[in-house]
N, C-alpha and C positions, 0 to 999 in steps of 0.2 A: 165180849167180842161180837159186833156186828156182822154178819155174813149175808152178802148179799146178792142176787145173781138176775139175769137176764135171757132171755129167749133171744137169739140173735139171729137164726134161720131156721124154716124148715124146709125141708127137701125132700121128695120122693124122685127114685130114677130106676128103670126097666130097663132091659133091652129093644134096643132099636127104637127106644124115644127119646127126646129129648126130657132133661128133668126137670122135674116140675117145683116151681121152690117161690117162697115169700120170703124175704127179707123185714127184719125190725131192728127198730131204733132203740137204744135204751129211756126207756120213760114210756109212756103212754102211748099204747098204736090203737091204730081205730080201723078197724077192717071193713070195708065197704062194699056192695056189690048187690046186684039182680036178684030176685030170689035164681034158686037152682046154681049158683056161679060157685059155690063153696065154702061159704063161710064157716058154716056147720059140721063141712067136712076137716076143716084148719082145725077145728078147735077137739074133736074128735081124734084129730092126729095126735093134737100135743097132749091130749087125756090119756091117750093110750101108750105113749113115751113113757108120761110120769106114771103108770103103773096102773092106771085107772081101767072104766071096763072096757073091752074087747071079746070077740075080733072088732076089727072097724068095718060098718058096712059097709056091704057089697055095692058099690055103684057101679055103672059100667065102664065112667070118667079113668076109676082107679084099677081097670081090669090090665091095662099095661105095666102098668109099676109092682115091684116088690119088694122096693125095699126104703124104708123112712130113715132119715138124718137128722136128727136135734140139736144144732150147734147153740150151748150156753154157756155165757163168760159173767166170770167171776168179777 
């Protein structure tokens, strides 16, 4: 049996901000951006979801939020 899955969002959301969230496709996503914009910081999140190391650094981008979302479909 095949079992297979995907990353479909991540989300972080704090009080009194608005939440902060990427959307993916199933298949290949290719995440782009400036240096300092976050990329590093995406991939960091979803390490730290799947069990990997932690805490996530201290930036000051993430000093508002406390709490992270990993929506994955089967």
């Amino acid at each position: 049996m095949n079992k297979r899955f995907y990353i479909k969002e991540l989300r972080v959301i704090g009080d009194n901000i608005t939440p902060a969230k990427i959307v993916f496709k199933k298949g290949f996503n290719l995440v782009t951006g400036g240096s300092n914009a976050g990329k590093s910081y995406i991939a960091s999140c979803i390490d730290f979801m799947f069990g990997g190391k932690g805490p996530l650094k201290d930036i000051s981008q993430s000093k508002p939020y406390h709490t992270i979302f990993l929506e994955i479909e089967t």
